[in-house]
HTML snippet that shows the backbone in 3Dmol.js (N, CA, C, O; Angstrom):
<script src="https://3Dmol.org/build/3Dmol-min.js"></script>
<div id="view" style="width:600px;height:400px;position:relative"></div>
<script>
const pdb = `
ATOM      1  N   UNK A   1      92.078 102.571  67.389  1.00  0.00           N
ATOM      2  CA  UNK A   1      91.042 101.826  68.082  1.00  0.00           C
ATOM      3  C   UNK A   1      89.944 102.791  68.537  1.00  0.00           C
ATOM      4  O   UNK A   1      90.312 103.940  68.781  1.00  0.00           O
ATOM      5  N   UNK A   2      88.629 102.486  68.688  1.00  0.00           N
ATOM      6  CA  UNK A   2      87.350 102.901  68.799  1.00  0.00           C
ATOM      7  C   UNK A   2      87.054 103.101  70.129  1.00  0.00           C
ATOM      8  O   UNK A   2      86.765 102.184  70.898  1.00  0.00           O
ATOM      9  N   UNK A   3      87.132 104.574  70.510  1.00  0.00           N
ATOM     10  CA  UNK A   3      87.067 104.677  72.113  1.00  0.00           C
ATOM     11  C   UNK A   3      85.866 104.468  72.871  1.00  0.00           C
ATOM     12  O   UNK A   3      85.091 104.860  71.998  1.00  0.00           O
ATOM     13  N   UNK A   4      85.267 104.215  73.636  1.00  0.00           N
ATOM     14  CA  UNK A   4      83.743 103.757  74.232  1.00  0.00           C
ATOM     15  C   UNK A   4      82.764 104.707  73.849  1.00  0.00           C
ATOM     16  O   UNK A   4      83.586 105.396  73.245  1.00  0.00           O
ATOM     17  N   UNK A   5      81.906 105.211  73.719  1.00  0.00           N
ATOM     18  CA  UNK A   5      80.818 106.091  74.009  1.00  0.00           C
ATOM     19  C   UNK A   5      80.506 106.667  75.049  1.00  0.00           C
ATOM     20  O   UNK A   5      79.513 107.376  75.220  1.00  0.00           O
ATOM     21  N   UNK A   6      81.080 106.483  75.579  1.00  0.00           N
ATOM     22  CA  UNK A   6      80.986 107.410  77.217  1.00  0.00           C
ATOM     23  C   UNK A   6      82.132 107.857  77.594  1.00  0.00           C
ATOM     24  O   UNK A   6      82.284 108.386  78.695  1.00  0.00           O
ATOM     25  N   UNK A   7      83.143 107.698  76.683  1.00  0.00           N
ATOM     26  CA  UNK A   7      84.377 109.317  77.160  1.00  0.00           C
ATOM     27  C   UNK A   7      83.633 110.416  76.443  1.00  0.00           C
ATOM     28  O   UNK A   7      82.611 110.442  75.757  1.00  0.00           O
ATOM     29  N   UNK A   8      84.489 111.291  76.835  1.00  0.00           N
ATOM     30  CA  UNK A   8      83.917 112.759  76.148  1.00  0.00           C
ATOM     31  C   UNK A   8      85.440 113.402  75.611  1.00  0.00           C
ATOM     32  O   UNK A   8      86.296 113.979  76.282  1.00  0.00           O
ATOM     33  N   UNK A   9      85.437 113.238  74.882  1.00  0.00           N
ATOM     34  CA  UNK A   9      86.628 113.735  74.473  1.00  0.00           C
ATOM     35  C   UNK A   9      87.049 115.115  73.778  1.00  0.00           C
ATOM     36  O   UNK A   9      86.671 115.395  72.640  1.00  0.00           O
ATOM     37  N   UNK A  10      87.809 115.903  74.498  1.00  0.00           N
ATOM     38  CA  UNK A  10      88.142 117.424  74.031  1.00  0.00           C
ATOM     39  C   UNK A  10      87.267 118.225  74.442  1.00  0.00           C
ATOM     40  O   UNK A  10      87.219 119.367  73.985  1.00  0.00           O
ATOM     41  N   UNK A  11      86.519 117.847  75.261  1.00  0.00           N
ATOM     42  CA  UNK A  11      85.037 118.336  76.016  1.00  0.00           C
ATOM     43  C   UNK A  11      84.494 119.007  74.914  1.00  0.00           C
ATOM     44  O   UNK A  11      84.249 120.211  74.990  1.00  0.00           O
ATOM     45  N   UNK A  12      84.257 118.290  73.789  1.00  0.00           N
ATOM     46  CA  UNK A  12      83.584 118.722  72.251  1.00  0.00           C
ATOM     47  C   UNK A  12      82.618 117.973  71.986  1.00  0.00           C
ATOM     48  O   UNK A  12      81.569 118.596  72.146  1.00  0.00           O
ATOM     49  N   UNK A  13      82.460 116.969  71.668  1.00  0.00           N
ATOM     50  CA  UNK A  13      81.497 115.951  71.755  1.00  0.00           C
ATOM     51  C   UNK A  13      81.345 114.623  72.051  1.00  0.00           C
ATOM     52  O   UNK A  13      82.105 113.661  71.942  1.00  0.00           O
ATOM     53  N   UNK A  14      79.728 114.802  72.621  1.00  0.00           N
ATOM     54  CA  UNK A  14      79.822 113.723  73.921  1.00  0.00           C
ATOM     55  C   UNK A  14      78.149 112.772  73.229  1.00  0.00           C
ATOM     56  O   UNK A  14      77.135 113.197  72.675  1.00  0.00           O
ATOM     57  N   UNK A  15      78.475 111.786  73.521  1.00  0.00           N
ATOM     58  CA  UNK A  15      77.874 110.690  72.960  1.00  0.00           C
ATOM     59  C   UNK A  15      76.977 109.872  74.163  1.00  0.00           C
ATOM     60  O   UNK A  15      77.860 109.463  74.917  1.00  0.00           O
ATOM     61  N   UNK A  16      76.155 109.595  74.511  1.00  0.00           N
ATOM     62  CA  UNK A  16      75.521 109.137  76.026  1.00  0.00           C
ATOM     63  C   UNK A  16      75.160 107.579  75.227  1.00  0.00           C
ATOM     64  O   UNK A  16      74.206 107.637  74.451  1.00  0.00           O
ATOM     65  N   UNK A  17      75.678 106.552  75.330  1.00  0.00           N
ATOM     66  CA  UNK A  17      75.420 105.388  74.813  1.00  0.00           C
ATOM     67  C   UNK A  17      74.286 104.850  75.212  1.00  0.00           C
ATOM     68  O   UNK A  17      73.577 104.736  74.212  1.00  0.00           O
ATOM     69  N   UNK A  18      73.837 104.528  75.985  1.00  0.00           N
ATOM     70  CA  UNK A  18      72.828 104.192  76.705  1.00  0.00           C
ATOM     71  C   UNK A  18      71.116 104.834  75.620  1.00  0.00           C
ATOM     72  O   UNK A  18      70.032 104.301  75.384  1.00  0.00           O
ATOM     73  N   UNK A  19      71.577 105.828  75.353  1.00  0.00           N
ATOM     74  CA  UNK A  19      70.031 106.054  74.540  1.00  0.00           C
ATOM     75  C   UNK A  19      70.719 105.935  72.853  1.00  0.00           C
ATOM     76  O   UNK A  19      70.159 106.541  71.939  1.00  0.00           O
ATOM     77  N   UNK A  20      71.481 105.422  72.697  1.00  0.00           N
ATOM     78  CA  UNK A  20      71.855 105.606  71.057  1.00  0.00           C
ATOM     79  C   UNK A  20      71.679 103.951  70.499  1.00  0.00           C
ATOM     80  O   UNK A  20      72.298 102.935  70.817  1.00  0.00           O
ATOM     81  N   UNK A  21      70.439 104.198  69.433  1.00  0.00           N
ATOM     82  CA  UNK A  21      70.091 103.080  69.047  1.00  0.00           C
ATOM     83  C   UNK A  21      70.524 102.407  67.995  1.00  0.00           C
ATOM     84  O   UNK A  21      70.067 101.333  67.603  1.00  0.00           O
ATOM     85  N   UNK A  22      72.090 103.489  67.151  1.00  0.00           N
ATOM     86  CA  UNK A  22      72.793 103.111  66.324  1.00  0.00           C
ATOM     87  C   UNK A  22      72.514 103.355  64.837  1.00  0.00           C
ATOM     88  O   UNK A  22      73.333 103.145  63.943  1.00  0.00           O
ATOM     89  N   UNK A  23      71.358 103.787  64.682  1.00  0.00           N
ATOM     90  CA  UNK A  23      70.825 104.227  63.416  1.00  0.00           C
ATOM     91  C   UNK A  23      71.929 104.631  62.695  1.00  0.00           C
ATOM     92  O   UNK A  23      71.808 104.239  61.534  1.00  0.00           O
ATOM     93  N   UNK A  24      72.871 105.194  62.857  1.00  0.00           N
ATOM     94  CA  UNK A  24      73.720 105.304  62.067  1.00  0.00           C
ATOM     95  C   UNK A  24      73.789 106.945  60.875  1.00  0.00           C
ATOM     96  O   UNK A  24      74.538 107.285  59.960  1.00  0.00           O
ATOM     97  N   UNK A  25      72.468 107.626  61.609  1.00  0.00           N
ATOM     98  CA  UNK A  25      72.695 109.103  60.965  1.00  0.00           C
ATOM     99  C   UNK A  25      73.670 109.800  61.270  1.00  0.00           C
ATOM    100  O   UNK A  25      74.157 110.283  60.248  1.00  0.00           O
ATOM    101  N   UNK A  26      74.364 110.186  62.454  1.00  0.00           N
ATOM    102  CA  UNK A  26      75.052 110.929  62.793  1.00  0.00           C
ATOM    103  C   UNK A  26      76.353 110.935  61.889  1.00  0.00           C
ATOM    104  O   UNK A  26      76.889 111.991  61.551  1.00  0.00           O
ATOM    105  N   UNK A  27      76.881 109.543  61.478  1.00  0.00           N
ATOM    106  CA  UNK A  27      77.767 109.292  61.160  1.00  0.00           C
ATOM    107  C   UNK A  27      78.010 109.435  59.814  1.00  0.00           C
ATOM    108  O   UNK A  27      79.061 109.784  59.277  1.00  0.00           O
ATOM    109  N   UNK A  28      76.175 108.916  58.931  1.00  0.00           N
ATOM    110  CA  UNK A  28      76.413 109.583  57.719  1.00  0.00           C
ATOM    111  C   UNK A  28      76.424 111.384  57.219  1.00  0.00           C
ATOM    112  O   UNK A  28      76.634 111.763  56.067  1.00  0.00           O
ATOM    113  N   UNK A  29      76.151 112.273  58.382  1.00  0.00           N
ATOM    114  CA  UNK A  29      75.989 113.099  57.990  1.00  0.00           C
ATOM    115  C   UNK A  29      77.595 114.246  58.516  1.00  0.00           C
ATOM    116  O   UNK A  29      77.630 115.429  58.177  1.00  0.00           O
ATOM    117  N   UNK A  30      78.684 113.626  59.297  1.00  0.00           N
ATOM    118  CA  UNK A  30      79.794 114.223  59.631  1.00  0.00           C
ATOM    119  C   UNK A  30      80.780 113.723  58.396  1.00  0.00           C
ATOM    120  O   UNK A  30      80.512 112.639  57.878  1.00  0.00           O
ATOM    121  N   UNK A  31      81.516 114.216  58.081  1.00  0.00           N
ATOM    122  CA  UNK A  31      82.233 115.409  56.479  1.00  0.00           C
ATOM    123  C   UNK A  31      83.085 114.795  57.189  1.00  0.00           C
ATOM    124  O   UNK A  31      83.557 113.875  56.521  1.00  0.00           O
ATOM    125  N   UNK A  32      83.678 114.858  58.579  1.00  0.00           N
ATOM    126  CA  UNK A  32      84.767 114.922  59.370  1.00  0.00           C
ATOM    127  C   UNK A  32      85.302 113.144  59.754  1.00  0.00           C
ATOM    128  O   UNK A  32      86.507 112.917  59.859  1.00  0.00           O
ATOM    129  N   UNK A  33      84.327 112.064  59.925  1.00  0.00           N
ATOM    130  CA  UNK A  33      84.668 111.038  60.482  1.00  0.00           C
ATOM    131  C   UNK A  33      84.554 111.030  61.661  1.00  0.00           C
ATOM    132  O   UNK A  33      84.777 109.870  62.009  1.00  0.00           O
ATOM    133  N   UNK A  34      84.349 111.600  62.467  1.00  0.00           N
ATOM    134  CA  UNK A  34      84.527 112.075  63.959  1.00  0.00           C
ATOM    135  C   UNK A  34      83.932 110.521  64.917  1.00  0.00           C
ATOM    136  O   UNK A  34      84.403 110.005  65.930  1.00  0.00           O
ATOM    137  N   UNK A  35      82.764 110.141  64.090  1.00  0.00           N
ATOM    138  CA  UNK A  35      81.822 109.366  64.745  1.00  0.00           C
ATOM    139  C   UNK A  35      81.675 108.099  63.749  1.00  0.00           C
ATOM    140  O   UNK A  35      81.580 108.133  62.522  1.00  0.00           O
ATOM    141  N   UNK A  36      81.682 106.897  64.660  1.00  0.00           N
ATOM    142  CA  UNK A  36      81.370 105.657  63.979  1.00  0.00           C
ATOM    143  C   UNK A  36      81.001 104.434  64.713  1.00  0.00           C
ATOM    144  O   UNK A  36      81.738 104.012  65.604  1.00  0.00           O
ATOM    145  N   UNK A  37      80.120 103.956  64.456  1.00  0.00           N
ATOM    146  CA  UNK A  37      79.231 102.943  64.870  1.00  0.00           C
ATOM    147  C   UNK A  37      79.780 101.574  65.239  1.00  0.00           C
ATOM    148  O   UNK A  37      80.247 100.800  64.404  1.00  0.00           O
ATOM    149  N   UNK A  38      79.690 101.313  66.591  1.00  0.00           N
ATOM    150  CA  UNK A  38      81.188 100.320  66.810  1.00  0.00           C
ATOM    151  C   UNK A  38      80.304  99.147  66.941  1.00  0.00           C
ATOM    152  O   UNK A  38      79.097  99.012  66.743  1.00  0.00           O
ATOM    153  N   UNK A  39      81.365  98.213  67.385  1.00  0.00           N
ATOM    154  CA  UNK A  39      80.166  95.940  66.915  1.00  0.00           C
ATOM    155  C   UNK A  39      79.186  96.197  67.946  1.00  0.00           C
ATOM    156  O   UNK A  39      78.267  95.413  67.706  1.00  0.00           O
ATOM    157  N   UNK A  40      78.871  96.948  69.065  1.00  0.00           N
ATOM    158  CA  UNK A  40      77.884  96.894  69.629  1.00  0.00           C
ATOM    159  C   UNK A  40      76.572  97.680  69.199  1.00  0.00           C
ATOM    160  O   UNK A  40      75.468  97.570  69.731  1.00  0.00           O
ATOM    161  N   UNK A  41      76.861  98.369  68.294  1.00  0.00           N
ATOM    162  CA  UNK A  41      75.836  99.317  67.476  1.00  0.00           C
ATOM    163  C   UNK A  41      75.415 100.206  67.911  1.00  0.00           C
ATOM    164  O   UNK A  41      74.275 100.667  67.977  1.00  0.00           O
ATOM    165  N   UNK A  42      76.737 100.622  68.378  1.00  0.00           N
ATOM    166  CA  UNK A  42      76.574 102.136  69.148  1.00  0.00           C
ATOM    167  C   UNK A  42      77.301 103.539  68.632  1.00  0.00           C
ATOM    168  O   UNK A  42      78.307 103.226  67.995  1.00  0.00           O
ATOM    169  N   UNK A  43      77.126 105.028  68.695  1.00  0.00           N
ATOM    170  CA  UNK A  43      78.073 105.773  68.049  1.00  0.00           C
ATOM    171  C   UNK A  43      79.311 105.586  68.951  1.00  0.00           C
ATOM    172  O   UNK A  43      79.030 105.289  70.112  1.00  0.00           O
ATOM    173  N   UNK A  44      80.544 105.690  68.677  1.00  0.00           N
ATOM    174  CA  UNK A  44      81.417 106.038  69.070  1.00  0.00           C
ATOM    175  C   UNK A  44      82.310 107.631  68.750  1.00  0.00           C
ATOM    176  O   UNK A  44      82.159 108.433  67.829  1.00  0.00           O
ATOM    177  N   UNK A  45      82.835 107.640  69.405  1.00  0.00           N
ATOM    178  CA  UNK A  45      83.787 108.926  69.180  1.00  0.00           C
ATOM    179  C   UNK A  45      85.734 108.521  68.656  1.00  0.00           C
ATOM    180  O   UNK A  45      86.653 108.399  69.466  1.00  0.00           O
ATOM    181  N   UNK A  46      85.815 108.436  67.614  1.00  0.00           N
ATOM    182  CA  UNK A  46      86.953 108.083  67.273  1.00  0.00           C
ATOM    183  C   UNK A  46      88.172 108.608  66.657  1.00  0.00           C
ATOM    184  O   UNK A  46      89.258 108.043  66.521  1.00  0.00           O
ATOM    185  N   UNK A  47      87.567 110.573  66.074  1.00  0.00           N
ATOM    186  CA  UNK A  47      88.433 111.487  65.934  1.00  0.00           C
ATOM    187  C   UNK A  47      88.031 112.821  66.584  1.00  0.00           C
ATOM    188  O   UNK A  47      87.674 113.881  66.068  1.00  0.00           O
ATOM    189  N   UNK A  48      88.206 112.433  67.963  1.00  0.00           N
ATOM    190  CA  UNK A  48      87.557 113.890  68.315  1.00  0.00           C
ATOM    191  C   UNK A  48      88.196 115.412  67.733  1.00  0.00           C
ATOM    192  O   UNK A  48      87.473 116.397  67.587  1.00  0.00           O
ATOM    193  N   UNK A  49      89.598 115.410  67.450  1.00  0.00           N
ATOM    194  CA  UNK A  49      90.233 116.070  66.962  1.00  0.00           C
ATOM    195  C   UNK A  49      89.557 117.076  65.846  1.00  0.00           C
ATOM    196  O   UNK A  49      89.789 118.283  65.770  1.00  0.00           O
ATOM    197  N   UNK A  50      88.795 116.430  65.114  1.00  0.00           N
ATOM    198  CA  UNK A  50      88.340 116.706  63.737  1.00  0.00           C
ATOM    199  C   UNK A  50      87.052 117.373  63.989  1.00  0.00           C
ATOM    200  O   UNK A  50      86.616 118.239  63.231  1.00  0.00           O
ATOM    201  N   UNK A  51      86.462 116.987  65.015  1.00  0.00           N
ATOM    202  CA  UNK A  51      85.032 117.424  65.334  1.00  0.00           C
ATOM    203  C   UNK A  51      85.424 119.030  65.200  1.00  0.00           C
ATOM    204  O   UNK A  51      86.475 119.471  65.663  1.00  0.00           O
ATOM    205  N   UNK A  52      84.174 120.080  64.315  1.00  0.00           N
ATOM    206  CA  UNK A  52      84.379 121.446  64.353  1.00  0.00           C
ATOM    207  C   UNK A  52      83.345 121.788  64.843  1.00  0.00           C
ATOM    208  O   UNK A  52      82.870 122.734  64.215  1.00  0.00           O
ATOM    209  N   UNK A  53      82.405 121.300  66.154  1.00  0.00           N
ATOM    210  CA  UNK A  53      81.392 121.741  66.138  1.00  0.00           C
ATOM    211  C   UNK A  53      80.326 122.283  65.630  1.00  0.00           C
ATOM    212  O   UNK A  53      79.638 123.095  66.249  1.00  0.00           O
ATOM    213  N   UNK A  54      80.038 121.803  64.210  1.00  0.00           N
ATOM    214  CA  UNK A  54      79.205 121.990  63.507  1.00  0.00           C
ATOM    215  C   UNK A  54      78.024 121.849  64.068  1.00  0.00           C
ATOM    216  O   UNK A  54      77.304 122.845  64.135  1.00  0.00           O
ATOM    217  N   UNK A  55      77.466 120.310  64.708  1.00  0.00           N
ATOM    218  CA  UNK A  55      76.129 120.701  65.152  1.00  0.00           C
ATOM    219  C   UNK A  55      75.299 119.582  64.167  1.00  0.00           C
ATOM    220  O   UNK A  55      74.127 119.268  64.375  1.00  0.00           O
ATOM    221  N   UNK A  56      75.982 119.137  63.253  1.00  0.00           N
ATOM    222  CA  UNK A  56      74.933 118.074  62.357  1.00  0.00           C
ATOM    223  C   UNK A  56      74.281 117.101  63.695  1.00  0.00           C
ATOM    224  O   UNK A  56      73.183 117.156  64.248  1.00  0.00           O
ATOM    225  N   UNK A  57      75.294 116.346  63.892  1.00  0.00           N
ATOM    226  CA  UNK A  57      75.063 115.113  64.293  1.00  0.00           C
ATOM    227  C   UNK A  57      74.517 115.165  65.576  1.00  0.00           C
ATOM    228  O   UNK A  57      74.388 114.124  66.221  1.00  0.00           O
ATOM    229  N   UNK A  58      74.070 116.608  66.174  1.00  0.00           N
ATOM    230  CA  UNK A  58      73.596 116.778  67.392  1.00  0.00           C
ATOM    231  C   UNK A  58      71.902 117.031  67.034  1.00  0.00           C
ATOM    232  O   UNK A  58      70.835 116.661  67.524  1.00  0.00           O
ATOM    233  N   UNK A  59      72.295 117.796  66.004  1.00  0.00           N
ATOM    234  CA  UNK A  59      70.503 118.340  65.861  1.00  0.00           C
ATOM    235  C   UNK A  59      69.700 117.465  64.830  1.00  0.00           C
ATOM    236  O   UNK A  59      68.526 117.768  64.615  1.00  0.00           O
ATOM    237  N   UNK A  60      70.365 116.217  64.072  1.00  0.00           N
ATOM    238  CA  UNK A  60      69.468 115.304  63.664  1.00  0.00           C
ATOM    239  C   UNK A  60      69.797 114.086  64.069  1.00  0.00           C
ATOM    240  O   UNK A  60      69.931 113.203  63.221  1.00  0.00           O
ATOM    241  N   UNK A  61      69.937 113.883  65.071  1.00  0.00           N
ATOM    242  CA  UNK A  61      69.807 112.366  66.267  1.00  0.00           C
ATOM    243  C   UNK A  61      68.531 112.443  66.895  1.00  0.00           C
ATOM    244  O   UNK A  61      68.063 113.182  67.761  1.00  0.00           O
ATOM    245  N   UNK A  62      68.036 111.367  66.147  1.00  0.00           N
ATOM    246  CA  UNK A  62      66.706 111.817  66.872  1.00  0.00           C
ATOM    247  C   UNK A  62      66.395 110.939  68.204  1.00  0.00           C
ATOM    248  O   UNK A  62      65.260 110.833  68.671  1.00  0.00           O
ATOM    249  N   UNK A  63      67.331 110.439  68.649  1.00  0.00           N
ATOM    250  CA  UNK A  63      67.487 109.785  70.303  1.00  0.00           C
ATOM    251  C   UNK A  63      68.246 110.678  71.012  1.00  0.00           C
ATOM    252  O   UNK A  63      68.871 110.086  71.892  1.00  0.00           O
ATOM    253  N   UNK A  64      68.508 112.183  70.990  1.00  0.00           N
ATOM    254  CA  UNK A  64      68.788 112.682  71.562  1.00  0.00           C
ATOM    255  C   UNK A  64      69.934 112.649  72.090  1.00  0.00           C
ATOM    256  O   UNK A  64      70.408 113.527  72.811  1.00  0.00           O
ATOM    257  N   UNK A  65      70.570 111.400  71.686  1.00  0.00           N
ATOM    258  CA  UNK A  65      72.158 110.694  72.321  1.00  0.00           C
ATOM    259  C   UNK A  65      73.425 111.905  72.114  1.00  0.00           C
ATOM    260  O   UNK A  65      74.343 111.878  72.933  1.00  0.00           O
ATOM    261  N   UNK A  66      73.445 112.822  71.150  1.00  0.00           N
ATOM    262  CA  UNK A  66      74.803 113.699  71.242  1.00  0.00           C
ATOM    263  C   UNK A  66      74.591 114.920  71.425  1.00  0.00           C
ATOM    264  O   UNK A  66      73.507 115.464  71.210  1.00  0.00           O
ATOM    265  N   UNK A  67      75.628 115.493  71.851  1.00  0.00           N
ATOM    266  CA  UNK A  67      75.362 116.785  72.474  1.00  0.00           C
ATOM    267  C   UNK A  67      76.894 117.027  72.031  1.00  0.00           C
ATOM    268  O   UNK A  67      77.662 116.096  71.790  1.00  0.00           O
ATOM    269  N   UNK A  68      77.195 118.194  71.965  1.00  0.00           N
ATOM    270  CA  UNK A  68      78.520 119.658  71.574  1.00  0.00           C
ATOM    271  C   UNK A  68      78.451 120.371  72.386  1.00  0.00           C
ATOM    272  O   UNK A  68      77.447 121.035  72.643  1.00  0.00           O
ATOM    273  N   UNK A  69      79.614 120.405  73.045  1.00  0.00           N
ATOM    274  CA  UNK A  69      80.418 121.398  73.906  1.00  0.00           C
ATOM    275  C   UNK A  69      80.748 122.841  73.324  1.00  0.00           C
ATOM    276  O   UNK A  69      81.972 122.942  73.244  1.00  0.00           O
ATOM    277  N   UNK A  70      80.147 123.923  72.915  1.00  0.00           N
ATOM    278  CA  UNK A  70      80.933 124.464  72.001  1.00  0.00           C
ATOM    279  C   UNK A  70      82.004 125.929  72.790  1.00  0.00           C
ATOM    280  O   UNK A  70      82.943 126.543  72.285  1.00  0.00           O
ATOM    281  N   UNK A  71      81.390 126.074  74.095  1.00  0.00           N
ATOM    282  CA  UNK A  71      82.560 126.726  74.802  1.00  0.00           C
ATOM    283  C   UNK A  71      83.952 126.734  74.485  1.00  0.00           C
ATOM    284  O   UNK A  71      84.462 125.777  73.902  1.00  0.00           O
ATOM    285  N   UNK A  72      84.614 127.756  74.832  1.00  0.00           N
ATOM    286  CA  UNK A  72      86.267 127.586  74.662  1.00  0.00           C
ATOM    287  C   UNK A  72      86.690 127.341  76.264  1.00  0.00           C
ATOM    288  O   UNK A  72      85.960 127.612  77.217  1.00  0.00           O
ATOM    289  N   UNK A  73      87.982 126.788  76.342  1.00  0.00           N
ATOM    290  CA  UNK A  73      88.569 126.606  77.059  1.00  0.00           C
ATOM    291  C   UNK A  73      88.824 127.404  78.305  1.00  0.00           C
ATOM    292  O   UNK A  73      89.136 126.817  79.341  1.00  0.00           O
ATOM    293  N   UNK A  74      88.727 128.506  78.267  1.00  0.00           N
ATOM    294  CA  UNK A  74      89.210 129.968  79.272  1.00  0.00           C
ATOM    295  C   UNK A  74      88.253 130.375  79.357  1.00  0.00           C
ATOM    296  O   UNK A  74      88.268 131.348  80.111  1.00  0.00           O
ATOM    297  N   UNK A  75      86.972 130.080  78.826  1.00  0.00           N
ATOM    298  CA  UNK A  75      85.632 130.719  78.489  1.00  0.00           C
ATOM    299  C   UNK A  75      85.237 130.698  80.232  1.00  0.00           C
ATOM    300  O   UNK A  75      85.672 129.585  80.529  1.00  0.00           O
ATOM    301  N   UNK A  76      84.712 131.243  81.429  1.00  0.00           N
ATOM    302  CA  UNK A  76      84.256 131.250  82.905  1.00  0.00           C
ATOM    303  C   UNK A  76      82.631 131.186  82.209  1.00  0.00           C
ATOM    304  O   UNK A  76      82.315 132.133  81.488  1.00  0.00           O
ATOM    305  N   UNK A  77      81.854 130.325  82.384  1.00  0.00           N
ATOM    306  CA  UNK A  77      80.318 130.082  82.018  1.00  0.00           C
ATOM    307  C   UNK A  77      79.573 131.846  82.681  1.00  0.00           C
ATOM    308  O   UNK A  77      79.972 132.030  83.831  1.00  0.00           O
ATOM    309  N   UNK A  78      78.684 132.988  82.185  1.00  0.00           N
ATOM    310  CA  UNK A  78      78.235 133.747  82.828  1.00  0.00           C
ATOM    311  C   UNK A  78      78.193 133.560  84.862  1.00  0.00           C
ATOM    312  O   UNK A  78      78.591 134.299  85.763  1.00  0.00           O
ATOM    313  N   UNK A  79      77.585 132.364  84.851  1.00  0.00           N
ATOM    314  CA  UNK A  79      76.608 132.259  86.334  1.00  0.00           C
ATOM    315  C   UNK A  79      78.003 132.536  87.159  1.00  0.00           C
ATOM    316  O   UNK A  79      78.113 133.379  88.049  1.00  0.00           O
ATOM    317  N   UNK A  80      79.107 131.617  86.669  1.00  0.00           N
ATOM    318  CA  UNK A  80      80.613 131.877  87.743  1.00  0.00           C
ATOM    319  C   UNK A  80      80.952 133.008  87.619  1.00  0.00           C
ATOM    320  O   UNK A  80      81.279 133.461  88.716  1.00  0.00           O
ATOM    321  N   UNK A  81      81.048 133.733  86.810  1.00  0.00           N
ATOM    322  CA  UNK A  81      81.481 135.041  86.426  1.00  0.00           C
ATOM    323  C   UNK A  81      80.861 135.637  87.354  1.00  0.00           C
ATOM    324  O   UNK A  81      81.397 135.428  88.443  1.00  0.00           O
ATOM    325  N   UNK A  82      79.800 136.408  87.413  1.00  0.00           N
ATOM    326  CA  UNK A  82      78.588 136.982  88.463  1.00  0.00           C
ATOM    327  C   UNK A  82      79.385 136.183  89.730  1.00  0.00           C
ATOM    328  O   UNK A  82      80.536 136.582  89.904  1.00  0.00           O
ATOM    329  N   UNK A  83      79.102 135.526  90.283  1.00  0.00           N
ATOM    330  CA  UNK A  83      79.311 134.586  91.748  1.00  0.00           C
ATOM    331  C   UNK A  83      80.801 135.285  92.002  1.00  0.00           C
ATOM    332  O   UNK A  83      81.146 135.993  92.948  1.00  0.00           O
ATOM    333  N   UNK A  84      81.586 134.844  90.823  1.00  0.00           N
ATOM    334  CA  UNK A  84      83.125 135.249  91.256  1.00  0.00           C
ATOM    335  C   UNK A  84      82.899 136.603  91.909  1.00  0.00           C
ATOM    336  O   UNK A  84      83.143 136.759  93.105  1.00  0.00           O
ATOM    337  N   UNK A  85      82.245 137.989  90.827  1.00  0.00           N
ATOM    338  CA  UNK A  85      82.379 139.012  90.770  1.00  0.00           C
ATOM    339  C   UNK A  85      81.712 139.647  92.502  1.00  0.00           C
ATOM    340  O   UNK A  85      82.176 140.444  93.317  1.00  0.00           O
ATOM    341  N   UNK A  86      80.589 138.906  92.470  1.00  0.00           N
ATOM    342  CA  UNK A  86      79.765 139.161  93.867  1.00  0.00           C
ATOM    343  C   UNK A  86      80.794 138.875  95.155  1.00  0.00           C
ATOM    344  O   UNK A  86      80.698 139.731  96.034  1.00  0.00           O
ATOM    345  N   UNK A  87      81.724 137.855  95.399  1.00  0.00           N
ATOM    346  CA  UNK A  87      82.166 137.422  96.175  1.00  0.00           C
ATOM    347  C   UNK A  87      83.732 137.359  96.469  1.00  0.00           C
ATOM    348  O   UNK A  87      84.371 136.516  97.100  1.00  0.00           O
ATOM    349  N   UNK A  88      84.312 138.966  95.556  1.00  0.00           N
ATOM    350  CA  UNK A  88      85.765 139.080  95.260  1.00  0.00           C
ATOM    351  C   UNK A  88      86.580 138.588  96.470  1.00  0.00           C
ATOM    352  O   UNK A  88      86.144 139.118  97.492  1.00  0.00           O
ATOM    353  N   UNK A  89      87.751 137.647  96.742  1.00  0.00           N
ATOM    354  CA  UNK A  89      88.096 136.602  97.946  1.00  0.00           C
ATOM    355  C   UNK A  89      88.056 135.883  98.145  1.00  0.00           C
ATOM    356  O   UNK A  89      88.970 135.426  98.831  1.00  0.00           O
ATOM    357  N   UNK A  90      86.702 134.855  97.658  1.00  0.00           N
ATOM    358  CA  UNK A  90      86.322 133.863  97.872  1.00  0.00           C
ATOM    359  C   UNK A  90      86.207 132.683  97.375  1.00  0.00           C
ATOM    360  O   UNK A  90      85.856 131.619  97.885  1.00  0.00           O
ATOM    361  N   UNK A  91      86.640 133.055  95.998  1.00  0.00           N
ATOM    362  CA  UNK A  91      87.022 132.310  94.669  1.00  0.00           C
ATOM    363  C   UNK A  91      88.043 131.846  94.776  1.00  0.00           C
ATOM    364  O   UNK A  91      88.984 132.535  95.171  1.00  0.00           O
ATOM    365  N   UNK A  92      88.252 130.045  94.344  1.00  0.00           N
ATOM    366  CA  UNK A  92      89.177 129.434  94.439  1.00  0.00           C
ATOM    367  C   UNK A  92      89.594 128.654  92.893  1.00  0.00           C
ATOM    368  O   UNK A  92      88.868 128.129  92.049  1.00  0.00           O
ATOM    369  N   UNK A  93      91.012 128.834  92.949  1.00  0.00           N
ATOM    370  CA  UNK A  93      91.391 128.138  91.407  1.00  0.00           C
ATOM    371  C   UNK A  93      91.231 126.645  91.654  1.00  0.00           C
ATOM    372  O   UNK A  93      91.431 125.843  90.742  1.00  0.00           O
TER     373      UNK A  93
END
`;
const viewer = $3Dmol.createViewer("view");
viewer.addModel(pdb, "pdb");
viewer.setStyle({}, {cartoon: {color: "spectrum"}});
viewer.zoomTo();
viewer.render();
</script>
């Protein structure tokens, strides 16, 4: 079953329904299946698994609707890193 457009799943790729007008590029251009256009004519996210962060379906949407996570998991973003480092103590898991 076809999960909504507004989970984000595997914090890999994320779909903002609200601006996706369904055109239906994203979907022809993923190899993977990842994405498919559900009865409301919206993308959905339906194998996030498969998604390799390639980047198609982000950089020719031209509603701007998807975006890729491509961080790893353990990855600390720079800005926390610095903050942590400045403030050794104060950092909480």
């Amino acid at each position: 079953m076809a999960r909504p457009a507004t989970n984000y799943d595997n914090n890999r790729i994320y779909v903002k329904s609200q601006w996706c007008k369904g055109c239906g590029i994203c979907t022809a251009l993923c190899q993977n299946r990842v994405l498919l256009i559900d009865n409301r004519g919206k993308a959905v996210v339906v194998n996030p698994e498969a998604c390799t962060g390639c980047g198609r379906c982000e950089s020719h949407c031209p509603d701007l609707a998807i975006s890729l996570d491509r961080s790893e998991k353990n990855e600390i973003p720079v800005f926390a890193e610095q903050t942590i480092n400045q403030n050794p103590g104060h950092a909480r898991a």
